[in-house]
LUMKOLTOR-86419 format. One line per 2 residues: number of its first residue (from 0); for each residue x, y, z negated of N, C-alpha, C, O. Coordinates in nm, 2 decimals. Each point is the difference from the previous one (the first is absolute). Example, Ala and Ser with C-alpha at 12.3 -4.5 7.8 and 13.67 -1.06 7.14 Angstrom:
0 = 1.32/-0.57/-0.78/-0.09/0.12/0.00/0.09/0.12/0.00/0.10/0.00/-0.07 ~ -0.14/0.11/0.14/0.09/0.11/0.00/-0.08/0.11/-0.08/0.05/0.11/-0.01
***
This chain:
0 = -0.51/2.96/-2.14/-0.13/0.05/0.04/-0.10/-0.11/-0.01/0.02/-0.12/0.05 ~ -0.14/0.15/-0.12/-0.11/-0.13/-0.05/-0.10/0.08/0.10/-0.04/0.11/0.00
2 = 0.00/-0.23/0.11/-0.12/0.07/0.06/-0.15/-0.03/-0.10/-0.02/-0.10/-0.06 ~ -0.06/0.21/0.07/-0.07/-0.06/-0.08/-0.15/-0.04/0.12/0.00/-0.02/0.12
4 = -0.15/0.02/-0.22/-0.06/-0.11/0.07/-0.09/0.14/0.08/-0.07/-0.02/0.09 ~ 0.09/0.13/-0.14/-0.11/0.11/0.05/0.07/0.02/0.12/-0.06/-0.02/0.10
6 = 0.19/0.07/-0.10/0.09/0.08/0.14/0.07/0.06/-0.10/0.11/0.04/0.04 ~ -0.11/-0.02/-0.16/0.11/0.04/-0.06/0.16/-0.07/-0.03/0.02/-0.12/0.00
8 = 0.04/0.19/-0.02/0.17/-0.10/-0.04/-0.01/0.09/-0.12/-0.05/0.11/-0.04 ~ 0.15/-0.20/-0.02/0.06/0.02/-0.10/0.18/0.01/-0.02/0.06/-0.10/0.00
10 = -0.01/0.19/-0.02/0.18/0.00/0.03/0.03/-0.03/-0.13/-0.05/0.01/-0.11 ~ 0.16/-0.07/0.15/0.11/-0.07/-0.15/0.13/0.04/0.00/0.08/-0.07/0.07
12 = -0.03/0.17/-0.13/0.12/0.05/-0.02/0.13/-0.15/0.05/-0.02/-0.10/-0.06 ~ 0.07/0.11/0.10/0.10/-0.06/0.05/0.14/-0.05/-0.07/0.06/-0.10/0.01
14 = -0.05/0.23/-0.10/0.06/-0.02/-0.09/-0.06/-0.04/-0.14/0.08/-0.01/-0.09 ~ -0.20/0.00/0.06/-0.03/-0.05/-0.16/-0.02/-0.15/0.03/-0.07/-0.03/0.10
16 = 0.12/-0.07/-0.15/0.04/-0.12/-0.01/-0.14/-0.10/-0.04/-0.04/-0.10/0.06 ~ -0.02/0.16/-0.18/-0.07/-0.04/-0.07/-0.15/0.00/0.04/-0.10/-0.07/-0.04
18 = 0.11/0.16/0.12/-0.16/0.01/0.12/0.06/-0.07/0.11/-0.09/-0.07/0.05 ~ 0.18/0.07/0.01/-0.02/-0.09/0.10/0.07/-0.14/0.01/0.05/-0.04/0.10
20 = -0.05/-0.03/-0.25/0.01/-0.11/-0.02/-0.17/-0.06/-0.03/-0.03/-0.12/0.03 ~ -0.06/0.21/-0.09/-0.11/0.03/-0.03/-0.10/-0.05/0.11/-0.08/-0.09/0.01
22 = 0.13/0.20/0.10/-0.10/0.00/0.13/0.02/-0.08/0.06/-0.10/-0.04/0.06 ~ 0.26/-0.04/-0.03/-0.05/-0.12/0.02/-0.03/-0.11/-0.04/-0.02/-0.10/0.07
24 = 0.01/0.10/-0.21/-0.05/-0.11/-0.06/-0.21/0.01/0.03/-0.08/-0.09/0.02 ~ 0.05/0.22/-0.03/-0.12/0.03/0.06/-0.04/-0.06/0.12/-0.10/-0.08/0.00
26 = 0.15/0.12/0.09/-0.02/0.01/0.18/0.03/-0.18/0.01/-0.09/-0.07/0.05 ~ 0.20/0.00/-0.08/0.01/-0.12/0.01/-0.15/-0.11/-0.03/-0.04/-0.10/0.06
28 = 0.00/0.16/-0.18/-0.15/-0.08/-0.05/-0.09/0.04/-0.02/-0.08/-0.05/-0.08 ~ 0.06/0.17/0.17/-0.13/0.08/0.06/-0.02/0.02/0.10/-0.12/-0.03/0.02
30 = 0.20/0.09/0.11/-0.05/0.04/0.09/0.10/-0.11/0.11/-0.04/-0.10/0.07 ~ 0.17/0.15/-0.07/0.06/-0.04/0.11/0.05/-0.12/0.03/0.03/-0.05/0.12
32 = 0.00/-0.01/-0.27/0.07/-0.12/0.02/0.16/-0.05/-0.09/0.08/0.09/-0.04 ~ -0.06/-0.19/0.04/0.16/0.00/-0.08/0.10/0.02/0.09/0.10/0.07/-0.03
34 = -0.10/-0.11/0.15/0.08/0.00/0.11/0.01/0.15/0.03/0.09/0.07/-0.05 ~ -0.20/0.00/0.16/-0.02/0.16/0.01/0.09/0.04/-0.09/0.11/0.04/0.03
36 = -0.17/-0.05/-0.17/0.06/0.10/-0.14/0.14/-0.01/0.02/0.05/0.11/0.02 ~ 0.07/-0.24/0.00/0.14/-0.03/-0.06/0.03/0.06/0.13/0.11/0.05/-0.01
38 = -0.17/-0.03/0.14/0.04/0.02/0.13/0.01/0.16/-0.05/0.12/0.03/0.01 ~ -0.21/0.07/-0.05/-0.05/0.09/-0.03/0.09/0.13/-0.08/0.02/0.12/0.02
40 = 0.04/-0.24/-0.15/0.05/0.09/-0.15/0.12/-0.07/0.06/0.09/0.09/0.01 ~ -0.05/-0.19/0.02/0.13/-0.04/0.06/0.07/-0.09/-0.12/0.12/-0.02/-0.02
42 = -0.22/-0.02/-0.07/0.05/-0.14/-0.10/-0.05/-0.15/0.05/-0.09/-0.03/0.08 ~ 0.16/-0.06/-0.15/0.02/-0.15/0.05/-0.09/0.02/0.00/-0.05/0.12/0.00
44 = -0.03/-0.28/-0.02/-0.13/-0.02/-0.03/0.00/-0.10/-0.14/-0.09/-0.04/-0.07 ~ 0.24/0.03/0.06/0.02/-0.05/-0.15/0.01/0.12/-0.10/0.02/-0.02/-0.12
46 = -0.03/0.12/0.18/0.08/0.10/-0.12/-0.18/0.03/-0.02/-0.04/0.00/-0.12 ~ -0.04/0.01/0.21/-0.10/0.07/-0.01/-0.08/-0.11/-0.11/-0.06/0.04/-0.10
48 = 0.07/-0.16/0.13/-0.07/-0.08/-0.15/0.08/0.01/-0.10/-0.05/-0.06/-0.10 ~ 0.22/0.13/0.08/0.00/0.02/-0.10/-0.08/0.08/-0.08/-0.04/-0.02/-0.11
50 = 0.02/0.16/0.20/-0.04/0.08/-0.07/-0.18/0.01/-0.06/-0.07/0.06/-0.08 ~ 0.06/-0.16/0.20/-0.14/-0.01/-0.03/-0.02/-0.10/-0.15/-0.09/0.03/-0.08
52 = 0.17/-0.13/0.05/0.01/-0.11/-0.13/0.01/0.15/-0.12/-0.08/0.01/-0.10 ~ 0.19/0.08/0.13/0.02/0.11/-0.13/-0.12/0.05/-0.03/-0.08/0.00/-0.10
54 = 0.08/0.06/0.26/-0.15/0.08/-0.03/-0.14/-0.05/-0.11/-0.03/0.04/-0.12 ~ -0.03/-0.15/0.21/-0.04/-0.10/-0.11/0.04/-0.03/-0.14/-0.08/-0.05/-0.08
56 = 0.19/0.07/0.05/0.04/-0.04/-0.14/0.06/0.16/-0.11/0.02/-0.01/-0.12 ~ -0.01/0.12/0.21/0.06/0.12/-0.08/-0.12/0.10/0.06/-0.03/0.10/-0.06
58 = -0.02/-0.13/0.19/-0.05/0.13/0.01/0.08/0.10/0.11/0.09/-0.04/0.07 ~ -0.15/0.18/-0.06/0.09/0.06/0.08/0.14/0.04/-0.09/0.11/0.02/0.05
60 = -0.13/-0.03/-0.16/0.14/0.01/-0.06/0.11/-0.08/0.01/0.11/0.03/-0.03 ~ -0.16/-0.14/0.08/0.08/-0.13/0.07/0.09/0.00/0.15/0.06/-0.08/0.07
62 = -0.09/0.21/-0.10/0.04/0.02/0.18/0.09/0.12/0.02/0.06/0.03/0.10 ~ -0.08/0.03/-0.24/0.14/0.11/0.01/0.08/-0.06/0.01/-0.01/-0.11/-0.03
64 = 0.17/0.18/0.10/0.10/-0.06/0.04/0.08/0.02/-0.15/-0.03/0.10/-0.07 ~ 0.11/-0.19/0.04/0.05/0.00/-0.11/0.18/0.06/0.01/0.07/0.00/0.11
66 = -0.01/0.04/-0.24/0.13/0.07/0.05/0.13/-0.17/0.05/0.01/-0.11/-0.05 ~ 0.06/0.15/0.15/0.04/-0.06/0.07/0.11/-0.01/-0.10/-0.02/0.07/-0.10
68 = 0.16/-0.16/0.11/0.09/-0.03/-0.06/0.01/-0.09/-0.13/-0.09/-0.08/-0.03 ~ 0.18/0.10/-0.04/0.03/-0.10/-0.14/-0.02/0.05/-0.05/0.07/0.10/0.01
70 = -0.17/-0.12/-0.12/-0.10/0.03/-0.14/0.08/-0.02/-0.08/-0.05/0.04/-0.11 ~ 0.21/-0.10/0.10/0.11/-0.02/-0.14/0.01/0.18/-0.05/-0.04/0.08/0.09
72 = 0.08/-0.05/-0.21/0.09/0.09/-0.04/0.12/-0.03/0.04/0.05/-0.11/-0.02 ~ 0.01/0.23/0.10/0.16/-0.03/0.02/0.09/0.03/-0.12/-0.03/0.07/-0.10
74 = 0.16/-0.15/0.13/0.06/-0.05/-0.10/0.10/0.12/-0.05/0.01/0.04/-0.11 ~ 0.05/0.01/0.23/0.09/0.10/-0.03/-0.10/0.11/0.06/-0.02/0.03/0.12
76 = -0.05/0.05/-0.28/-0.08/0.12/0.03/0.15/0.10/-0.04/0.11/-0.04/-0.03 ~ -0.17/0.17/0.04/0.09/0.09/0.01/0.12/0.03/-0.15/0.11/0.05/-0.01
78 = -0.23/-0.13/-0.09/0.11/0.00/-0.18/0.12/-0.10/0.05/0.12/0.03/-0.04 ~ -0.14/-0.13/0.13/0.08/-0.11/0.00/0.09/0.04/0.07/0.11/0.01/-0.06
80 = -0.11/0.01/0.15/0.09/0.11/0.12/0.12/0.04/-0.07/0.11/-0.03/0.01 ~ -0.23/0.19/-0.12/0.12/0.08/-0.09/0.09/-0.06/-0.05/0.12/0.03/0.00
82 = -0.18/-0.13/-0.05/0.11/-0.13/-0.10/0.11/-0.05/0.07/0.12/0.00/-0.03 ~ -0.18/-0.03/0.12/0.12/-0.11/0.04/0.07/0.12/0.11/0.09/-0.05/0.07
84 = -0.11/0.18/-0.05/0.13/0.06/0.03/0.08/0.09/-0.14/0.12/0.02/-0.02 ~ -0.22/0.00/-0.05/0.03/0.03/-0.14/0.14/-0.10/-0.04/0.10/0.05/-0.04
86 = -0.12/-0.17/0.05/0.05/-0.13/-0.08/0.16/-0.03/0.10/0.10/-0.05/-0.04 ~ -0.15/0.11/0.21/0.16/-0.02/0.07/0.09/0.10/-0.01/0.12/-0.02/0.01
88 = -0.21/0.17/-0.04/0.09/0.10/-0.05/0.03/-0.01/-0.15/0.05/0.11/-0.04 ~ -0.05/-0.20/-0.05/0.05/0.02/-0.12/0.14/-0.10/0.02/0.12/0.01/-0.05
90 = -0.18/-0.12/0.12/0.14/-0.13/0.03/-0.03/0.02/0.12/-0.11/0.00/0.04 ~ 0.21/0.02/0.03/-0.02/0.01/0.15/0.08/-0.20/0.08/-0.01/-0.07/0.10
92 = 0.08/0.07/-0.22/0.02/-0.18/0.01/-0.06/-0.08/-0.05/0.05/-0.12/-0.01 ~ -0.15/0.15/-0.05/-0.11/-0.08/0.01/-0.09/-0.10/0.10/-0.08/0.03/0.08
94 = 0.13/-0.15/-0.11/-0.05/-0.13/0.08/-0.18/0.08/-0.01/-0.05/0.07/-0.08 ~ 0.00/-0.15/0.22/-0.15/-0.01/0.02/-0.05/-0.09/-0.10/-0.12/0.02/-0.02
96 = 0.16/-0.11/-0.06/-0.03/-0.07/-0.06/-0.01/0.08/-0.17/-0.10/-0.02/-0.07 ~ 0.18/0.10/0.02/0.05/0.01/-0.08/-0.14/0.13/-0.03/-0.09/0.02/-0.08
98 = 0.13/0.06/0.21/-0.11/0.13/0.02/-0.21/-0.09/-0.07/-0.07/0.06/-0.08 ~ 0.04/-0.21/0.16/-0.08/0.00/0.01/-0.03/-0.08/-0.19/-0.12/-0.02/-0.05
100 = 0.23/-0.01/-0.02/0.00/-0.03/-0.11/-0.03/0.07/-0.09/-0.08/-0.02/-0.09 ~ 0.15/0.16/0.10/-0.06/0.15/-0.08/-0.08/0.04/0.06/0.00/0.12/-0.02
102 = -0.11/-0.15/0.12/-0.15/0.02/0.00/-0.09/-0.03/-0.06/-0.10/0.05/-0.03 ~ 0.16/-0.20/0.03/-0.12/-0.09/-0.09/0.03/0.05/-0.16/-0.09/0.02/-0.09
104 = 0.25/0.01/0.10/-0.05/0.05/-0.18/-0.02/0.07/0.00/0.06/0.04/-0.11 ~ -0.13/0.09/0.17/-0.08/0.11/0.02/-0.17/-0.05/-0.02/-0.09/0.04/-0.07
106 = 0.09/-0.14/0.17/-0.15/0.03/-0.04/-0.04/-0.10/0.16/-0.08/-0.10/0.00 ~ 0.16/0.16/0.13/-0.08/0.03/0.08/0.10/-0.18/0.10/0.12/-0.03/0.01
108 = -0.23/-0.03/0.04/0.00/-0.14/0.06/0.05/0.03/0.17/-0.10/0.00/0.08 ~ 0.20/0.01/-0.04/0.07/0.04/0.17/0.05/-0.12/0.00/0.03/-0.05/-0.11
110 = -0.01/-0.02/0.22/0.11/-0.08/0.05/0.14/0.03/0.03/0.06/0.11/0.00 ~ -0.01/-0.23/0.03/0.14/0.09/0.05/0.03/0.05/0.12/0.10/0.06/0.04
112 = -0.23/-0.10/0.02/0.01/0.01/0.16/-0.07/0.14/0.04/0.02/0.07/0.11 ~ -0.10/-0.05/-0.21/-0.05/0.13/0.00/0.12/0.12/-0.07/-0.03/0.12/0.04
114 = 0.09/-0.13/-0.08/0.13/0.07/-0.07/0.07/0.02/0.12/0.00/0.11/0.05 ~ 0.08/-0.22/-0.01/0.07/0.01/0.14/-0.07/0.10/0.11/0.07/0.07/0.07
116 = -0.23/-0.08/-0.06/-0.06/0.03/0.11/0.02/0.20/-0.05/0.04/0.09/0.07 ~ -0.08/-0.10/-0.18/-0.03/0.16/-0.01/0.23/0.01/-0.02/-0.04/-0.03/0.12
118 = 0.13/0.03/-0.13/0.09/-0.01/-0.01/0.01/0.07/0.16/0.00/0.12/0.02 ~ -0.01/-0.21/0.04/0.03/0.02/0.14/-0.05/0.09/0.07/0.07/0.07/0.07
120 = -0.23/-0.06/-0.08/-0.05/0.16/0.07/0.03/0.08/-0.08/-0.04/0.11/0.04 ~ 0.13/-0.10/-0.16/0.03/0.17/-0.04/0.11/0.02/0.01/0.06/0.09/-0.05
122 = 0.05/-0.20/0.15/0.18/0.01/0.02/0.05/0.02/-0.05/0.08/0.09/0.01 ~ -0.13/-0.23/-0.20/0.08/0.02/-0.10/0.07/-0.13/-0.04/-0.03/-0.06/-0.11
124 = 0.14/0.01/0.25/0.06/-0.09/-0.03/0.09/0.02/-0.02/0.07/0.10/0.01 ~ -0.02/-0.26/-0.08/0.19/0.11/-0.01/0.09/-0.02/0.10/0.01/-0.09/0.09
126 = 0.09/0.23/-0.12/0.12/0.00/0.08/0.04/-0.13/0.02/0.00/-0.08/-0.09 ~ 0.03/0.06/0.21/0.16/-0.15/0.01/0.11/0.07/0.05/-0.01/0.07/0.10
128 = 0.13/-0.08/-0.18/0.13/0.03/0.04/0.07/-0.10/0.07/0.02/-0.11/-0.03 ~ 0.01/0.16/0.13/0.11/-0.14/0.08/0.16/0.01/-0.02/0.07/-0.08/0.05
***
């Protein structure tokens, strides 16, 4: 809530990120203060000059939250998967090593550790006889 200067307020959805990263970038260097504001929205007072440095430099577009996690392409997408259980059901004694050698002469770049890994979540190791 932004009080304003007549007796009116102003409400800020709670949940939209992007207005009330906003309002308090407002309220901090207009009305209330930097301290009030971080007391207020409940950010450092380092986070709030970060956003204020973006702001300044991108804009309010600077201030959307961006998608969280690792931006790589994963390695073993769903073709790679098929393969390398494709490749344990054709040799089922097929070394991990051997599996990740006829991928590369397929086309497609896995590790061996990635081989082993998908191996293991689909409980396609081999038998041991004692």
């Amino acid at each position: 809530m932004i009080k304003g200067l007549k007796g009116k307020d102003f409400s800020i959805d709670s949940n939209d990120s992007l207005a009330m990263k906003f309002a308090m970038l407002f309220e901090a260097h207009t009305t209330i203060g930097v301290q009030a504001a971080i007391v207020k929205y409940g950010y450092s007072e380092q986070r709030l000059y970060q956003l204020l440095k973006a702001y300044e430099q991108g804009g309010a577009q600077a201030l959307i939250d961006k998608k969280t996690g690792s931006q790589k392409q994963p390695v073993r997408t769903k073709e790679v998967v098929n393969q390398i259980i494709r490749l344990r059901f054709l040799d089922p004694f097929a070394s991990v090593e051997v599996i990740s050698q006829k991928l590369r002469q397929l086309g497609y770049h896995v590790s061996i550790r990635s081989v082993e890994r998908t191996i293991t979540e689909f409980g396609l190791q081999k038998k041991r006889m004692f």
